[in-house]
DRENDO-1510 file (C-alpha; in Angstrom, 1 decimal, always signed):
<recs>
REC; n; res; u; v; w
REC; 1; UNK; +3.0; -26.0; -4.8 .
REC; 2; UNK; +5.9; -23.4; -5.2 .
REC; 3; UNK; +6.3; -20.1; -4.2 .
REC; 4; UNK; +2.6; -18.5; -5.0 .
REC; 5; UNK; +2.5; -15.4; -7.4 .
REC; 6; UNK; +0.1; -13.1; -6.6 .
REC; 7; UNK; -1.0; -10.1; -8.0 .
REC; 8; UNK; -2.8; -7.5; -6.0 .
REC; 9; UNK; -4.9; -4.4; -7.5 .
REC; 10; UNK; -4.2; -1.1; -5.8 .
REC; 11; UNK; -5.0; +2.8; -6.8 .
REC; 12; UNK; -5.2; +5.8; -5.0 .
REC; 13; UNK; -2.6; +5.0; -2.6 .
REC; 14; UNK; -0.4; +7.9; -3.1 .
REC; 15; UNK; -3.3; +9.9; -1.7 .
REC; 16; UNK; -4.9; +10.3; +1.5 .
REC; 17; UNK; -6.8; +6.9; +2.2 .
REC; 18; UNK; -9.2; +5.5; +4.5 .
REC; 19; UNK; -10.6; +2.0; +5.4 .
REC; 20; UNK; -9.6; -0.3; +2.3 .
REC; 21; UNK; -6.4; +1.5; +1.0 .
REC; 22; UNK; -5.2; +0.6; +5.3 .
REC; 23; UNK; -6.4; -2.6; +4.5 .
REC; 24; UNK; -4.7; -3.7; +1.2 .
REC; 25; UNK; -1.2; -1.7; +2.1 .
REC; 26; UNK; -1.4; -4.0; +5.4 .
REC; 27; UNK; -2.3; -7.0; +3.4 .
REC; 28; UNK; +0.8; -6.6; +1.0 .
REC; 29; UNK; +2.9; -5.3; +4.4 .
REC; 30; UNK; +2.3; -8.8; +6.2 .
REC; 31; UNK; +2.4; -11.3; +2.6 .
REC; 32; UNK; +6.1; -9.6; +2.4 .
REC; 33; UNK; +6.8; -11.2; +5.4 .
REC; 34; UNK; +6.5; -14.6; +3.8 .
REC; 35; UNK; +9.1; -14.3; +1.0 .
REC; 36; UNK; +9.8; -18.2; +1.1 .
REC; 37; UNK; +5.8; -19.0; +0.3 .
REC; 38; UNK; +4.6; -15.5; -2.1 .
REC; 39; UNK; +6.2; -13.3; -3.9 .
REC; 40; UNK; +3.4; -9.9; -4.4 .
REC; 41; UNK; +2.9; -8.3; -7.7 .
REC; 42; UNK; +1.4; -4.7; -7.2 .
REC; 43; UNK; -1.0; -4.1; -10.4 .
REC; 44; UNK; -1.5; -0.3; -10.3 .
REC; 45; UNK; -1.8; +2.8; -12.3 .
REC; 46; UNK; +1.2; +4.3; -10.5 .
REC; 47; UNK; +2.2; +5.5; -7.0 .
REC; 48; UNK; +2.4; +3.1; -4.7 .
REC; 49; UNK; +2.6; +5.3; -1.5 .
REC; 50; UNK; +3.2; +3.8; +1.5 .
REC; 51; UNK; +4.1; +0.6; -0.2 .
REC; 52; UNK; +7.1; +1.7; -2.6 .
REC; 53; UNK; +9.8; +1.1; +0.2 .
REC; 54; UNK; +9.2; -2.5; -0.4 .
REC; 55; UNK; +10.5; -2.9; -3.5 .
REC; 56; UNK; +8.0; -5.5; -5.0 .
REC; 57; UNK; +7.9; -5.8; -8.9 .
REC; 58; UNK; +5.4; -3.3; -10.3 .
REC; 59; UNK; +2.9; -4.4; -13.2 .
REC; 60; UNK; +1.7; -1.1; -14.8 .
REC; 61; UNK; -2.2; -1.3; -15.6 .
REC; 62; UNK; -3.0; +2.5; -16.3 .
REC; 63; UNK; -6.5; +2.4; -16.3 .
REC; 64; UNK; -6.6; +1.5; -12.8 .
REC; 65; UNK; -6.5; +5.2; -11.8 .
REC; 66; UNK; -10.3; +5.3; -11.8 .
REC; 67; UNK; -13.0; +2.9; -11.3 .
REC; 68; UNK; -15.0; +3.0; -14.6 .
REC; 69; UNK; -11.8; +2.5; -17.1 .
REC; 70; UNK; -10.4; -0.5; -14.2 .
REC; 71; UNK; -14.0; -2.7; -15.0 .
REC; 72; UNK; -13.6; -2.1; -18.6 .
REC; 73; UNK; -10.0; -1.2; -20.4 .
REC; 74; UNK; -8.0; -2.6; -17.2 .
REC; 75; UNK; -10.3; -5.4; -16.9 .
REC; 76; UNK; -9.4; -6.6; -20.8 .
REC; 77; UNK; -5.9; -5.8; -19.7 .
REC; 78; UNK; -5.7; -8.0; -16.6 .
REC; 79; UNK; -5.6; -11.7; -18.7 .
REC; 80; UNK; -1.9; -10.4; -20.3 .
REC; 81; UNK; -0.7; -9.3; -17.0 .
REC; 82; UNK; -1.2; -12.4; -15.5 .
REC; 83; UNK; +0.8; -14.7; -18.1 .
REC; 84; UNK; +3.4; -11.8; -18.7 .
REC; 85; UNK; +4.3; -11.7; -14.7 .
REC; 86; UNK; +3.4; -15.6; -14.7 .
REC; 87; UNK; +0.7; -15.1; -11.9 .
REC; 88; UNK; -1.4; -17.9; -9.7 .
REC; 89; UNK; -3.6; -15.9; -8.5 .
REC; 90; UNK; -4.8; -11.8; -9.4 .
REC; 91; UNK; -6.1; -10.5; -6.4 .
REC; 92; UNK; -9.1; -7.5; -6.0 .
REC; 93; UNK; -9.5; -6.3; -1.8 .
REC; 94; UNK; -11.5; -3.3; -3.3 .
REC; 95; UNK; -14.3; -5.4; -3.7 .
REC; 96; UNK; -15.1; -3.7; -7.6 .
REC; 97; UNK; -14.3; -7.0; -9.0 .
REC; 98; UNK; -12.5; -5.8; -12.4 .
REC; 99; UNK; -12.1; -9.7; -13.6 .
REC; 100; UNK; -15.4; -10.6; -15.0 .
REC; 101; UNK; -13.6; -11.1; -18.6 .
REC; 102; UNK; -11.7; -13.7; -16.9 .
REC; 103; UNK; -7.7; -13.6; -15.6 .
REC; 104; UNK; -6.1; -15.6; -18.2 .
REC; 105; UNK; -3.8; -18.2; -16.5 .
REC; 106; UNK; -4.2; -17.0; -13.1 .
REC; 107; UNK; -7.2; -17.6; -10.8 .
REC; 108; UNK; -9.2; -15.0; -9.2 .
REC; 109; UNK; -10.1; -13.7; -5.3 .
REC; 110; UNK; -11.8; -10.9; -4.3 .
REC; 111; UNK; -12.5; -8.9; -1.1 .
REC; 112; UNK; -16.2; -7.9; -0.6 .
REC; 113; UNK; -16.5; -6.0; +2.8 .
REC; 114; UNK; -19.7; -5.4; +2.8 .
REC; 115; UNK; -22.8; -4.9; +0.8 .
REC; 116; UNK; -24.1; -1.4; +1.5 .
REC; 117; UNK; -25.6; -0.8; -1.3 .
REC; 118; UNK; -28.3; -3.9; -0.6 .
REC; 119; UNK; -28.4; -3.8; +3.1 .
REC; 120; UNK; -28.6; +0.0; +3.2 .
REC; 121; UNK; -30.2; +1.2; +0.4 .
REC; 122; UNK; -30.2; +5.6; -0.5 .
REC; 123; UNK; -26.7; +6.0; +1.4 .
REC; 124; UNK; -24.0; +5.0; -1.8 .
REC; 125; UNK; -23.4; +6.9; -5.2 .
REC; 126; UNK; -24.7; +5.8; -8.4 .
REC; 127; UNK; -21.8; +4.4; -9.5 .
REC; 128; UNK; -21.5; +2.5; -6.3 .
REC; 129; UNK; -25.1; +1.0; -7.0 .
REC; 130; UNK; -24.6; +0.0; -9.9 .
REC; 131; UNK; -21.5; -1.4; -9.4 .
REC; 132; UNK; -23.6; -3.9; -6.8 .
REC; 133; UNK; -26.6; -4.4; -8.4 .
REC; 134; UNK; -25.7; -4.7; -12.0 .
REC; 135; UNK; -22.2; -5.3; -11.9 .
REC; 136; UNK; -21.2; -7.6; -9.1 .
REC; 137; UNK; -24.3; -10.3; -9.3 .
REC; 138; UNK; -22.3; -11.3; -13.0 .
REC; 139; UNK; -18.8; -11.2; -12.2 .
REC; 140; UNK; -18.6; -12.9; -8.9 .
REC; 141; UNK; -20.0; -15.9; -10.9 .
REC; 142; UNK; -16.3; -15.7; -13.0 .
REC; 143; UNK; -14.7; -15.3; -9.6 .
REC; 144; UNK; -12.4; -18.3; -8.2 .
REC; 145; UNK; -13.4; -17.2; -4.4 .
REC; 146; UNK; -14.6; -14.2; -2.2 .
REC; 147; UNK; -13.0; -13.2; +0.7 .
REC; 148; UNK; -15.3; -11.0; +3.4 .
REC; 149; UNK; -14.2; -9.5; +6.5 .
REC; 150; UNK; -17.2; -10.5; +9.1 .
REC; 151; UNK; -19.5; -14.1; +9.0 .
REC; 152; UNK; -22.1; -11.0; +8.8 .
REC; 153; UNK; -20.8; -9.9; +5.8 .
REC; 154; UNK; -20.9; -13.3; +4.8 .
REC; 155; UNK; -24.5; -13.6; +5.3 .
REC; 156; UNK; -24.9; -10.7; +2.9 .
REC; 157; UNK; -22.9; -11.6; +0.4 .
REC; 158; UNK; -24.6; -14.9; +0.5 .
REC; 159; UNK; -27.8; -13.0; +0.6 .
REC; 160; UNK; -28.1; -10.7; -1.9 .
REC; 161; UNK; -24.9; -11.5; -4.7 .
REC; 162; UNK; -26.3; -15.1; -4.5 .
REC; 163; UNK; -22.7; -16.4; -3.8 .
REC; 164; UNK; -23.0; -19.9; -2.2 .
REC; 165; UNK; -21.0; -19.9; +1.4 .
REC; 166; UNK; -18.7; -23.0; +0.9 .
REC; 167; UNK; -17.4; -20.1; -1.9 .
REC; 168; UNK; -16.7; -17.0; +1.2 .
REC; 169; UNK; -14.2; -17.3; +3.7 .
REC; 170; UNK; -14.3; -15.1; +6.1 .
REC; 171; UNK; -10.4; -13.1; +7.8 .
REC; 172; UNK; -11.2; -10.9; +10.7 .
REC; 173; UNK; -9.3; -7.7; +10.7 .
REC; 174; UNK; -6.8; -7.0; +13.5 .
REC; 175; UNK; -5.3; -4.1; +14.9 .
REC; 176; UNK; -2.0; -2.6; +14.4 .
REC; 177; UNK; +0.1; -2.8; +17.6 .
REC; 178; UNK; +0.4; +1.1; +17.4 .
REC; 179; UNK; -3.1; +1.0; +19.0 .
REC; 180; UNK; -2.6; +1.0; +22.6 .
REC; 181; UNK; -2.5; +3.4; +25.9 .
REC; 182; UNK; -0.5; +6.5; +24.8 .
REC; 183; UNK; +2.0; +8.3; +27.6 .
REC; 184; UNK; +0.4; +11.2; +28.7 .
REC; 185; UNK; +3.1; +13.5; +27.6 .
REC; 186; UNK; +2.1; +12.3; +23.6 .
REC; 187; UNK; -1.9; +12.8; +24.1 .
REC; 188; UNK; -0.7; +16.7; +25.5 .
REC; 189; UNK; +1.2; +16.7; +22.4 .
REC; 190; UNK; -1.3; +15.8; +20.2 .
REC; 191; UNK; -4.0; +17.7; +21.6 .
REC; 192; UNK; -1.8; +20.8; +21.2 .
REC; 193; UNK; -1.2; +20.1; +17.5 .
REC; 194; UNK; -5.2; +19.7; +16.7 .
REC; 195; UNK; -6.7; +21.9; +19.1 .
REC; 196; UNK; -8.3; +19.2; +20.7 .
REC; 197; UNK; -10.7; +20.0; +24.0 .
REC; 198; UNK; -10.5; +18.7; +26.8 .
REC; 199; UNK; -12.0; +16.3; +28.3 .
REC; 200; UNK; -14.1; +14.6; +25.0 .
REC; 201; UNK; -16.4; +12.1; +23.6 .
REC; 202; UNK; -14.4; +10.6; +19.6 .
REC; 203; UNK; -15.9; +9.3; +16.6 .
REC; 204; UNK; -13.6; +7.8; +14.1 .
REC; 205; UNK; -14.8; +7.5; +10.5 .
REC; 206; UNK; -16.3; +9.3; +7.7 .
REC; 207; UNK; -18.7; +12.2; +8.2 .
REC; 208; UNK; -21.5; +10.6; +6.1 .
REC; 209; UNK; -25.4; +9.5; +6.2 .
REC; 210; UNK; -24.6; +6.1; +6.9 .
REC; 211; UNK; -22.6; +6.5; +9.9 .
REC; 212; UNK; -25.5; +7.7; +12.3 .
REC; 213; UNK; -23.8; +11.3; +12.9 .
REC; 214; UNK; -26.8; +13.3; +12.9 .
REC; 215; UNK; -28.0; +11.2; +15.7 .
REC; 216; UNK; -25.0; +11.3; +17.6 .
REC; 217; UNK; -25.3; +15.1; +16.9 .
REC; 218; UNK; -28.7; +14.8; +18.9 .
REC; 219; UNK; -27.7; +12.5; +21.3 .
REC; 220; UNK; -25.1; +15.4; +22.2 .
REC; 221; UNK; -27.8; +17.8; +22.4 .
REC; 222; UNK; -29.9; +15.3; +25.3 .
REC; 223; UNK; -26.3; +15.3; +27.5 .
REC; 224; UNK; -25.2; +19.0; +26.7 .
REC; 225; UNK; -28.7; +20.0; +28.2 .
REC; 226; UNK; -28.5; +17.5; +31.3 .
REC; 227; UNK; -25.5; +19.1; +32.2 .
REC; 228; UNK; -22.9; +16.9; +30.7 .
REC; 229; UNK; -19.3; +19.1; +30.2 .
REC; 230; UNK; -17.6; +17.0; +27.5 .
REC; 231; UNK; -16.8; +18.5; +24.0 .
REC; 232; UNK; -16.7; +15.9; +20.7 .
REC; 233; UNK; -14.3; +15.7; +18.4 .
REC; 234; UNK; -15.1; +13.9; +14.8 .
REC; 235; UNK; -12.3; +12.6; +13.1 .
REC; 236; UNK; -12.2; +11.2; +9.5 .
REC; 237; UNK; -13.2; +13.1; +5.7 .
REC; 238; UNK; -16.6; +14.6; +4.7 .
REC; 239; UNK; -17.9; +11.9; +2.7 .
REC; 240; UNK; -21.6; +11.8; +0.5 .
REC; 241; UNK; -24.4; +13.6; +2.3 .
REC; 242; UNK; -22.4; +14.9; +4.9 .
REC; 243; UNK; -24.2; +18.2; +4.2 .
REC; 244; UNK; -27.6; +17.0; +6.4 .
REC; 245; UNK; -25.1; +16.6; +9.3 .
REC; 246; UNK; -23.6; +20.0; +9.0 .
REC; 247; UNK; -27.2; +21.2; +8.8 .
REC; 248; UNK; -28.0; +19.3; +12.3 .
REC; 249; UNK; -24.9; +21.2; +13.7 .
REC; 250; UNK; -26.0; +24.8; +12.7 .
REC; 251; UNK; -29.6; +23.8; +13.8 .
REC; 252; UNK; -29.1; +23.0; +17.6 .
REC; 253; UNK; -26.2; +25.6; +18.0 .
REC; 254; UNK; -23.1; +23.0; +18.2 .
REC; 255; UNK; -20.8; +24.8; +16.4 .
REC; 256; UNK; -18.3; +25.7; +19.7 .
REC; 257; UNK; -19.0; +22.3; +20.9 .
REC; 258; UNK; -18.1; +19.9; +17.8 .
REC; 259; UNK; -14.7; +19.7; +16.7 .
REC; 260; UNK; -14.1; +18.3; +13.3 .
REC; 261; UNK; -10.3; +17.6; +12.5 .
REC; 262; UNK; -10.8; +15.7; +9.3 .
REC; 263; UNK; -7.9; +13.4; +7.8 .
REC; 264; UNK; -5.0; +13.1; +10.7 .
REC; 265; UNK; -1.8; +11.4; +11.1 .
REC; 266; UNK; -1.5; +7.4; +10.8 .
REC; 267; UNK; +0.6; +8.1; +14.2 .
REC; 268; UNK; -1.3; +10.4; +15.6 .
REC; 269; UNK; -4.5; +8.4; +15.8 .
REC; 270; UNK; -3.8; +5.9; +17.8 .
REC; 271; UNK; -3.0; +9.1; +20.3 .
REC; 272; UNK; -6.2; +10.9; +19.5 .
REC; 273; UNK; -7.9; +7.9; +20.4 .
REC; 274; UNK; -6.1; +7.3; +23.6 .
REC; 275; UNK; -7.0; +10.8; +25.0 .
REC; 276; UNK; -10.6; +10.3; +24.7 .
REC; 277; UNK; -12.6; +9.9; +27.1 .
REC; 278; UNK; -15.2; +7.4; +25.8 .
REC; 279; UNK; -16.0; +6.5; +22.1 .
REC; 280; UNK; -18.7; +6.5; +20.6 .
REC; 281; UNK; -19.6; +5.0; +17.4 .
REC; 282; UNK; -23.5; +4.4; +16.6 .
REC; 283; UNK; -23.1; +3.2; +12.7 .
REC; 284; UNK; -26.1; +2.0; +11.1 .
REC; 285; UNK; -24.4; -0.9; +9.1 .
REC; 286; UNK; -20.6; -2.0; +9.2 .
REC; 287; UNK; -18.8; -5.3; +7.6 .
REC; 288; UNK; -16.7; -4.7; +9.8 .
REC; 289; UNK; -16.3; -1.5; +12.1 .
REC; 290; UNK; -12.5; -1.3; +13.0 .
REC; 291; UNK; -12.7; +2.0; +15.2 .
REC; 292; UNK; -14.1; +0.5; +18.2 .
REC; 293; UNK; -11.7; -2.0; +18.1 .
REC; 294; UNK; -8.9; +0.4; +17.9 .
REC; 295; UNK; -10.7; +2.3; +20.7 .
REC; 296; UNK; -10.8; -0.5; +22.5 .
REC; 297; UNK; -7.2; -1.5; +21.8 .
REC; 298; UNK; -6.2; +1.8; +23.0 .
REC; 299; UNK; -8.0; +1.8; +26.1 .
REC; 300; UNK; -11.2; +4.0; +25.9 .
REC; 301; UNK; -14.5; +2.6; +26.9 .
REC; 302; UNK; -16.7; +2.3; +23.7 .
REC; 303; UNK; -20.6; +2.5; +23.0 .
REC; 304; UNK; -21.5; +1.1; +19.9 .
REC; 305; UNK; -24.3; +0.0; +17.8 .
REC; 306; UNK; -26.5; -3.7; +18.0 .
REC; 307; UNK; -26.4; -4.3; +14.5 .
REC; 308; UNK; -24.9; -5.8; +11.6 .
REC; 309; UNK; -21.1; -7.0; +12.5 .
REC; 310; UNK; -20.6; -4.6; +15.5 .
REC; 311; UNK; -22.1; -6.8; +18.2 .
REC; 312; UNK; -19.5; -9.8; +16.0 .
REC; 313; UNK; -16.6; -7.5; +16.5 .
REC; 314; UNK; -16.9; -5.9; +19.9 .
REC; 315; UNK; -18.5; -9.2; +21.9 .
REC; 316; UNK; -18.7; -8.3; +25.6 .
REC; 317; UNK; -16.3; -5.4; +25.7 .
REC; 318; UNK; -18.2; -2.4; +24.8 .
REC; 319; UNK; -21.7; -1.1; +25.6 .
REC; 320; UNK; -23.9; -2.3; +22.8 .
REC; 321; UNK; -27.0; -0.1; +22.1 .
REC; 322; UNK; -30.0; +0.7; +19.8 .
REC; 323; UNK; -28.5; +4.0; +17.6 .
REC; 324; UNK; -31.2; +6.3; +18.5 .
REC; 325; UNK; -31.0; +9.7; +20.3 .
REC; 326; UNK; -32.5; +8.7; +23.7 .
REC; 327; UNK; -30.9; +5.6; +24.2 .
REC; 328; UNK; -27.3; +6.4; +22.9 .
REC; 329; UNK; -27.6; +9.3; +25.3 .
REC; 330; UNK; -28.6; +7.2; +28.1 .
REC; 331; UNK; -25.4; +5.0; +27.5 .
REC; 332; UNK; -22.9; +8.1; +27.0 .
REC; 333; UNK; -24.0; +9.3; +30.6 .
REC; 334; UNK; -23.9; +5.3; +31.8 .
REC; 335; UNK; -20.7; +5.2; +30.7 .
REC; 336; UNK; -19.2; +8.1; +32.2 .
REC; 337; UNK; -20.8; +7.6; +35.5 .
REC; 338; UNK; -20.5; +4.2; +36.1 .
REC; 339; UNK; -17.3; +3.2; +37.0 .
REC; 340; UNK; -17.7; -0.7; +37.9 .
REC; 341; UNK; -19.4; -1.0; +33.9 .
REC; 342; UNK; -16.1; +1.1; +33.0 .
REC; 343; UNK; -14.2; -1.7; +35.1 .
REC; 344; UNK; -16.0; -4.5; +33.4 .
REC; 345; UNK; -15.7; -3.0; +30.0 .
REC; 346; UNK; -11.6; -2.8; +30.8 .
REC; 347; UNK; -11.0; -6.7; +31.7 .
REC; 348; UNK; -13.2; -8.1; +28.6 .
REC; 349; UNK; -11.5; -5.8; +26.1 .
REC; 350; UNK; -8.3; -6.9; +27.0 .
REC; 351; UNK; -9.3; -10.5; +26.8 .
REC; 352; UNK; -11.3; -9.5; +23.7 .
REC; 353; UNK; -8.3; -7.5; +21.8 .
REC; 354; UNK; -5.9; -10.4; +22.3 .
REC; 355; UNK; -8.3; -12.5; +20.6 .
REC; 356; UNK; -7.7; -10.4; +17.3 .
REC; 357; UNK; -5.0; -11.5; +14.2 .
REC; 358; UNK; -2.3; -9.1; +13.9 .
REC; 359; UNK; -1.0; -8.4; +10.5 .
REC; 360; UNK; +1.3; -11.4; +10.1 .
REC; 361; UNK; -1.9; -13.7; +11.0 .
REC; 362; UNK; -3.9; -12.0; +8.3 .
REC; 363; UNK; -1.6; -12.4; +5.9 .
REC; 364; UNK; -1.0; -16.0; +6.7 .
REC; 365; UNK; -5.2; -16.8; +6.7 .
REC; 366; UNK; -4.8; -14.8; +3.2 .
REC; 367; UNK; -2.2; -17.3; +2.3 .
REC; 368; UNK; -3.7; -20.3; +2.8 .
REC; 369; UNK; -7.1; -19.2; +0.8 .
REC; 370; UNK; -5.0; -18.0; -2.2 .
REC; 371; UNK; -2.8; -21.2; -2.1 .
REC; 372; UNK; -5.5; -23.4; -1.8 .
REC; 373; UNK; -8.1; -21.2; -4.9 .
REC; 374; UNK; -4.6; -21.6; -6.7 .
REC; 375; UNK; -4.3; -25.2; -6.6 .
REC; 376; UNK; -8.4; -25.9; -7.4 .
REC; 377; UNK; -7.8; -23.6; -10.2 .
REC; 378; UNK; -5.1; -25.8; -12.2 .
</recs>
């Protein structure tokens, strides 16, 4: 067929955003580098942040600015979009789904990352559940195709939305090449600007239930009291429930050991990462889990969790664990101790990192799902 048209839903991302605002502003970076084959429609309420160097035509959709008018007034809206800016496809990688009243003309993909809700029930808002459990189960069945981001996911999906598997594809995330071994003079830098200790354990990723922090917290406590030196620094926003992990901290005294620097820099992460010691990231459920494989990418030794997508994403290249006190502090002092594991842990993540799509191969796997929903769709 010719050039695809395809229009992409995106909010918030004139304001400080995490996992799937990265996601969808690398999507749109990496499509743009196929002018000959798409041409990207942003549907938005306004800002486009990071994305508004590039130019692309804008389709106003105002209700878009927050979740509960997007499913209803922007989801009525959506059908007229699509014939006014003649679009193939309309595009969701929010996962929300806004398109259960159909997309006019244009067929319909959306991204589902993961299933929390289901999989890991008392950790997501109210509006989050119900967007799963009443919301999505309908409108996938409206939906041209889903697009997930692990074959664990996919098993999820599958599982508990009901959506048959020939219907989910499945586009690994990569890492950005900024994720690598930083000079020493930037982690000094870095370090300086943030008050980071030195030397220390890093999480990467929101300071919520979900995440296993608390345990992490006590795992800290086990080490600290065997005579272990390292500080910890927690990088990423205080998200739901983050309250019962403060709580931990006051409890066991960690205050002058745990060094919380919320948001950061894009460029400074890669950095923050690099002058890390080890990594540690003991999730109880990912659809993905991208920080260990930036960690990994930037050359610190990584202890992670066994479950969901982790041991999918990591494979042989980072100490996979059961996320409980005792044993993640077993594998902390393993890891810094052991330097042939460290060795070991070295050669299979490099092997394992080049394995990963950059940006211009996600887009292009993106590509060839849209083009293909596209043509099953006239």
């Amino acid at each position: 067929m010719d050039k695809i048209r395809v229009g992409i839903i995106t909010y918030a991302l004139d304001r400080a955003f995490t996992g799937l605002g990265r996601y969808t502003v690398e999507l749109v970076r990496g499509l743009n580098a196929f002018p000959d084959e798409v041409e990207v429609v942003l549907i938005s309420s306004g800002g486009l942040g990071p994305l508004e160097p590039l130019g692309l035509t804008h389709a106003p959709l105002k209700a878009a600015a927050m979740v509960p008018t997007l499913m209803t007034v922007g989801a009525a809206q959506l059908p007229a979009i699509a014939r006014k800016h003649n679009l193939h496809i309309i595009h969701d990688p929010y996962g929300i789904t806004p398109m259960a009243f159909g997309t006019g003309p244009a067929a319909s993909v959306v991204s589902v990352p993961d299933v929390i809700p289901f999989s890991y029930p008392g950790v997501s808002t109210k509006l989050d559940s119900l967007i799963y459990r009443r919301w999505l189960p309908y409108a996938l069945k409206q939906i041209t195709g889903v697009i997930t981001i692990s074959h664990a996911s996919k098993d999820d999906i599958n599982h508990y939305l009901r959506v048959p598997p020939e219907k989910i594809q499945v586009i690994h995330l990569g890492v950005d090449d900024a994720y690598r071994p930083a000079t020493q003079a930037d982690i000094e830098r870095v370090r300086d600007h943030y008050k980071l200790p030195t030397p220390y354990i890093l999480y990467v990723g929101s300071v919520e239930e979900r995440k296993n922090l608390k345990r992490i917290l006590e795992a800290y406590v086990k080490i600290k009291q065997a005579g272990f030196t390292h500080q910890m620094v927690i990088v990423g926003p205080q998200k739901w429930k983050y309250h019962e992990i403060m709580e931990t901290l006051a409890r066991h005294n960690l205050e002058e050991s745990i060094h919380f620097t919320g948001y950061v820099e894009d460029e400074d992460l890669p950095v923050i990462y690099s002058g890390a010691d080890l990594f540690v990231f003991p999730s109880l459920y990912e659809g993905f889990g991208l920080p260990p494989l930036e960690a990994m990418a930037a050359g610190v030794p990584v202890v992670t969790s066994n479950v969901s997508s982790l041991p999918e994403v990591v494979g042989d290249a980072a100490l996979l664990v059961e996320p409980d006190p005792a044993t993640l502090a077993r594998a902390i002092t393993r890891l810094r101790t052991d330097g042939a594991l460290r060795e070991r842990l070295r050669r299979n993540t490099a092997a394992r990192t080049a394995a990963w799509p950059d940006a211009l191969q996600t887009a292009d796997q993106f590509l060839r799902i849209i083009e293909e929903a596209a043509t099953d769709a006239r």
